[in-house]
C-alpha positions as CSV (number, residue, x, y, z in Angstrom):
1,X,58.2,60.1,76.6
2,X,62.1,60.5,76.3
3,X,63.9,58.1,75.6
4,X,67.9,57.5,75.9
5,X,69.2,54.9,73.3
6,X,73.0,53.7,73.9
7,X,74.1,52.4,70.7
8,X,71.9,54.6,68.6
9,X,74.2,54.7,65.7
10,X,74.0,50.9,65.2
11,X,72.0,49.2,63.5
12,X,68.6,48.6,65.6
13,X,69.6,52.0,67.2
14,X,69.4,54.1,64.6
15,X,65.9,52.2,63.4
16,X,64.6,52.7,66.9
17,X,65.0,56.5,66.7
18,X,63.4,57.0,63.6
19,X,60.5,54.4,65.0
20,X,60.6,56.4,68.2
21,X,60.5,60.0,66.7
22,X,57.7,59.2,64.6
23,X,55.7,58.0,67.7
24,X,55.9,61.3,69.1
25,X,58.9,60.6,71.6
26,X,61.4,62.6,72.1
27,X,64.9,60.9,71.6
28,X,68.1,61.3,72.7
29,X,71.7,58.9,72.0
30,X,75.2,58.4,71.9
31,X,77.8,55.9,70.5
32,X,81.4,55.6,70.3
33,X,80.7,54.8,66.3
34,X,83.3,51.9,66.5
35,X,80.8,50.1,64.4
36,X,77.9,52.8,63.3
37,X,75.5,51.6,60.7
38,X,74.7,52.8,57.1
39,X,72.2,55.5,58.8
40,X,72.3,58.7,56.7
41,X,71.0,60.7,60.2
42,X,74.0,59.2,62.7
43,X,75.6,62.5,63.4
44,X,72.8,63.0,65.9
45,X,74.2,60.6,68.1
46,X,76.5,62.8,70.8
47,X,79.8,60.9,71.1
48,X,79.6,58.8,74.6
49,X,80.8,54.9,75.6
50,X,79.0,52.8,78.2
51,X,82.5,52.1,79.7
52,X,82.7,55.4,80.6
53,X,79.8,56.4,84.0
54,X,80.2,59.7,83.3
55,X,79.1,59.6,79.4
56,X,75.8,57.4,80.2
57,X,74.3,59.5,83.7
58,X,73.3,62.6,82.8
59,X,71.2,61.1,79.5
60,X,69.5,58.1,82.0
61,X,68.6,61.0,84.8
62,X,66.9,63.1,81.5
63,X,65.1,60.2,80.2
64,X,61.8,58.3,81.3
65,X,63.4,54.9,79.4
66,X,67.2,53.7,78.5
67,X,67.1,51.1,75.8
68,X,70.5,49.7,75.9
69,X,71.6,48.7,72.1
70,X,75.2,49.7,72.4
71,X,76.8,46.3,72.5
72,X,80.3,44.9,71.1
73,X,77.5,41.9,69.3
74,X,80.4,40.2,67.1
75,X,80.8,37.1,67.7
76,X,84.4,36.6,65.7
77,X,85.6,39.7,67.1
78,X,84.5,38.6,70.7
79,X,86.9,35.7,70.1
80,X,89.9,37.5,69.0
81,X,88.8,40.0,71.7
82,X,87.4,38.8,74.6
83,X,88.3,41.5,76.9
84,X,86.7,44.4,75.0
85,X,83.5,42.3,74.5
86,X,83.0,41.7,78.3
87,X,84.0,45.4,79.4
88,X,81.4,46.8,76.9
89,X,79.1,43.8,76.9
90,X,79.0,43.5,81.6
91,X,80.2,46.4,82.5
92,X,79.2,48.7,80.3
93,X,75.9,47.1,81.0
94,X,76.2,47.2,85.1
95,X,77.1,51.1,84.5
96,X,73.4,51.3,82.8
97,X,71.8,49.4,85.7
98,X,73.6,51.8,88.4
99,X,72.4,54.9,86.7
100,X,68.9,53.0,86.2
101,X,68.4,52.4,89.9
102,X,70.1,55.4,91.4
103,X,67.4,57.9,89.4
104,X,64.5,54.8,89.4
105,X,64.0,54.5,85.7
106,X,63.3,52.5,83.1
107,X,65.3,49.8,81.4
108,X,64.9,47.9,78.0
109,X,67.7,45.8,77.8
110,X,68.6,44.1,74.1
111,X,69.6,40.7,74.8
112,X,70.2,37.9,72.5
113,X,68.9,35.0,71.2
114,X,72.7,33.9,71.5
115,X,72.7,33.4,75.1
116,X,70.7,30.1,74.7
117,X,73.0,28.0,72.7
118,X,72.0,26.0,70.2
119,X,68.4,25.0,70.2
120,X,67.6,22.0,72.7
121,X,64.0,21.6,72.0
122,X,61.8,22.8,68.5
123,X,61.7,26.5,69.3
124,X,63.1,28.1,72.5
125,X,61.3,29.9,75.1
126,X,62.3,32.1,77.3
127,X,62.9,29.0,80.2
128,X,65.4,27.5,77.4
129,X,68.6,26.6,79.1
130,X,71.2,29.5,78.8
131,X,74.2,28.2,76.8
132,X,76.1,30.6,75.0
133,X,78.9,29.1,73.0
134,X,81.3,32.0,72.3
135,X,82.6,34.8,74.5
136,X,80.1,37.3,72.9
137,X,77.3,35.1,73.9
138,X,78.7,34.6,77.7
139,X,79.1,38.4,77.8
140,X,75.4,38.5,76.4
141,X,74.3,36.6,79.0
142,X,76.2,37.9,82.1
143,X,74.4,41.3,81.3
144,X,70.7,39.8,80.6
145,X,71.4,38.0,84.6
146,X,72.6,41.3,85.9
147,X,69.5,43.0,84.8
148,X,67.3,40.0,86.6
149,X,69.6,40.3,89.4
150,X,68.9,44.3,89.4
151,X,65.2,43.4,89.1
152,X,65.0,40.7,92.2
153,X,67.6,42.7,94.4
154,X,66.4,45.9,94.1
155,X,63.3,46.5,92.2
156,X,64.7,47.7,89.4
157,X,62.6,47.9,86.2
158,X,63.9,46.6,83.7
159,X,62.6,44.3,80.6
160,X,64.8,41.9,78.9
161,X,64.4,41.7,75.2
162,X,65.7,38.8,73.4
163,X,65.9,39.7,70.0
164,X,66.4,36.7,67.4
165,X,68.3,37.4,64.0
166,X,67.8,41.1,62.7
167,X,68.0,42.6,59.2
168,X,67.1,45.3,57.4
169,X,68.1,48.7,55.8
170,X,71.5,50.4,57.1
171,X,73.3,47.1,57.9
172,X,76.8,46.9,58.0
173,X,77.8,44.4,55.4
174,X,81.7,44.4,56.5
175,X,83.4,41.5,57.8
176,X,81.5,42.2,61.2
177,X,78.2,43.0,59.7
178,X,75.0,40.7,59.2
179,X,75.0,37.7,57.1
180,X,72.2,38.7,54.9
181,X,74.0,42.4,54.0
182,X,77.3,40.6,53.6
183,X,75.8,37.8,51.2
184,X,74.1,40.9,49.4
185,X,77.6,42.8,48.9
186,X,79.1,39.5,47.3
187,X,76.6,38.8,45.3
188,X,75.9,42.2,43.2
189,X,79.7,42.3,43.0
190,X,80.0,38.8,41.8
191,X,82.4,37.7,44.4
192,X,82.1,34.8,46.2
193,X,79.7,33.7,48.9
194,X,81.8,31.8,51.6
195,X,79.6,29.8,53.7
196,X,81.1,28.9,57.1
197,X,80.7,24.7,57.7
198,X,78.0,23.3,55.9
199,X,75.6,26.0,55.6
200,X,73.0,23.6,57.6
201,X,73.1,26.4,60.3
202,X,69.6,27.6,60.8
203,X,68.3,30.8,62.2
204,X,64.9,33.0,63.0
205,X,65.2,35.8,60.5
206,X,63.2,38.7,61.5
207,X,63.0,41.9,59.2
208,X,64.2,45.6,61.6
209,X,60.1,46.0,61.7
210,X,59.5,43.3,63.7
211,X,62.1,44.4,65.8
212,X,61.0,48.0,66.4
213,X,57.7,46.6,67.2
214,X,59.1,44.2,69.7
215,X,60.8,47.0,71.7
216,X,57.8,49.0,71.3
217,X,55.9,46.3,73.2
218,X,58.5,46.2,75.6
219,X,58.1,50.1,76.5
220,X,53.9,49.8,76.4
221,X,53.5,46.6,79.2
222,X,54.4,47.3,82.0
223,X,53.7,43.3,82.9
224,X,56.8,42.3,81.2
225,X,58.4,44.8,83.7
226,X,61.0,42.0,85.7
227,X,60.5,39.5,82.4
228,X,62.7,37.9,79.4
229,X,61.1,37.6,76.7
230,X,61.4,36.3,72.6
231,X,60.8,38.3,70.0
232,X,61.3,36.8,66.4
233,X,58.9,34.9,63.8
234,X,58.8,31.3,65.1
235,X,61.0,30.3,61.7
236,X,63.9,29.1,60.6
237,X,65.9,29.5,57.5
238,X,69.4,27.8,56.7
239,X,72.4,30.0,55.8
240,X,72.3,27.5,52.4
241,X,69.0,28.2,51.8
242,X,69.5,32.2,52.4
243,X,72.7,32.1,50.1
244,X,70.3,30.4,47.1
245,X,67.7,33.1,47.8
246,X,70.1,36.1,47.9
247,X,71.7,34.9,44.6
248,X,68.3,34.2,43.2
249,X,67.3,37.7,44.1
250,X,70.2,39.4,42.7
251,X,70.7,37.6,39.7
252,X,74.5,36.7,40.5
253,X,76.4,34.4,39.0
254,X,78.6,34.4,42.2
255,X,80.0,30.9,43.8
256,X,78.7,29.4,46.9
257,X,82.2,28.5,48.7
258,X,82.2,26.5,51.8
259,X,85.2,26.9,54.4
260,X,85.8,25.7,57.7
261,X,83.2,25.9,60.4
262,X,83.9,28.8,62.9
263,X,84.7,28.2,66.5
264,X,81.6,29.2,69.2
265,X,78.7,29.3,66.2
266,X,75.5,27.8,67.1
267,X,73.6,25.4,64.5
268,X,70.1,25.9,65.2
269,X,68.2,29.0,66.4
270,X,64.5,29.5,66.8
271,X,62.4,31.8,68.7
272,X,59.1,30.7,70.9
273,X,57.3,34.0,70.9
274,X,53.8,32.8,72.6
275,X,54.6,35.1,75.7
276,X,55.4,38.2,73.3
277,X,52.4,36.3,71.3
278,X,50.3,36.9,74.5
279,X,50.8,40.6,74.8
280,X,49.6,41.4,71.0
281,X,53.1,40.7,69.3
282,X,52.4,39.7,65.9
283,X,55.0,38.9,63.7
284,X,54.8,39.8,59.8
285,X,58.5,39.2,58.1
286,X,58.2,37.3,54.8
287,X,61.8,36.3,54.5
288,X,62.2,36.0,51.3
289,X,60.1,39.1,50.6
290,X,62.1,41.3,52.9
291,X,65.5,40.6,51.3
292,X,63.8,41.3,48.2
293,X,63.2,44.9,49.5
294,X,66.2,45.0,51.0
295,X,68.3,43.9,47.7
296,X,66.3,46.8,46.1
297,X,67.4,49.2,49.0
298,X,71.2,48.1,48.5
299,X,71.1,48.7,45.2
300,X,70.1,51.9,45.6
301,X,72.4,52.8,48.5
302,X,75.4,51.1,49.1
């Protein structure tokens, strides 16, 4: 098939067109590399914004599938910027959706598990009440209700992928990067490890594998065509507990420092994957295992 990936310098982007090209696929992307990830390979991305109609056409009439990555997904920076996280996050995504239906395509759209809040219930499913508590998760979920809207107005097919926490090779480990590559940077550098709040903040870590197999699923059934639906391990972790295991790993003799809490931050996320489950998803991150390979890939790397 080929496949158009917005975003494909980030993070899951870039993954995805390794993951894709291996499979056979042919793959084609663009980003405005505002916040490209450590990918050796993300010159192949052609320079394009999802702001912009013009830059995101001609690539959606090519392809047989979009997967939409590109995505302003900080939440600080979504507070100190709200504007450029809702023109990137809504209509960057309604400019996808337009292209979608005018040349009847394809759509994988990469939600968040940030448009549900903080967890209400055990686990969340994909009926969980949608609460986002900061501008990025409000602009997360205007654009996972546009596609359903696309999909109930006008038969658009499109499959909404709510992706829990993500980590893995490439990260950015700046101030707007993951927690676990940020943690990683402090601690081989002996700096220390500020914890926002009380560190009781729990999340569903799921190593970039996981992901790529998610999306994978997502292109393969056509059922989930119209559908939302979870993909992480069922598990949580706190951001203590990760901080321990990250020094642990590394050996550091780096500080655990607590500051104040930060404004729009969930406390608990966890993923209810029995519909993903139900299609042959199959989880196999090992937490601490997988930061252990991705400590080794740091050191090698960054």
């Amino acid at each position: 098939m080929k496949i158009f990936i917005p975003g494909a310098a980030g993070f899951i982007g870039s993954h995805l067109w390794d993951f894709l090209e291996s499979k056979g696929h042919e793959v084609e992307g663009i980003d405005n590399f505002q916040h490209a990830s450590k990918h050796p390979k993300n010159s192949r991305a052609k320079y394009g914004d999802i702001r912009y109609y013009a830059d995101i056409e001609p690539f959606v009439k090519w392809a047989d599938i979009t997967i939409l990555t590109a995505a302003q997904i900080h939440v600080d920076k979504s507070i100190t910027n709200p504007q450029e996280t809702v023109d990137i996050n809504v209509s960057g995504t309604l400019n996808i959706l337009e292209a979608v239906r005018k040349y009847d395509k394809r759509l994988i759209f990469a939600s968040s598990s940030e448009v549900y809040g903080s967890s209400q219930s055990e686990t969340m499913d994909e009926l969980h009440p949608l609460d986002g508590q900061s501008p990025y998760a409000a602009s997360k979920t205007a654009g996972d209700r546009l596609c359903k809207a696309y999909f109930d107005t006008y038969g658009t097919k499109v499959t909404i992928l709510r992706n829990f926490n993500t980590f893995g090779e490439y990260q950015n480990d700046t101030s707007y990067g993951g927690v676990i590559a940020i943690f990683t940077r402090k601690a081989l550098a002996g700096e220390d490890i500020v914890v926002f709040g009380t560190g009781k903040q729990s999340r569903d870590y799921m190593y970039i594998e996981d992901a790529l197999l998610g999306y994978e699923l997502c292109m393969n059934t056509q059922e989930l065509i119209g559908e939302s639906v979870n993909v992480g391990t069922g598990e949580t972790i706190t951001i203590n507990e990760l901080a321990d295991i990250i020094k642990k790993i590394t050996k550091s003799k780096s500080k655990i420092v607590h500051v104040a809490k930060r404004p729009g931050e969930v406390m608990r996320l966890c993923a209810d994957i029995t519909k993903a489950r139900d299609y042959g998803f199959e989880p196999q991150t090992d937490c601490e295992k997988d930061i252990k390979k991705y400590v080794g890939w740091y050191r090698k790397h960054c």
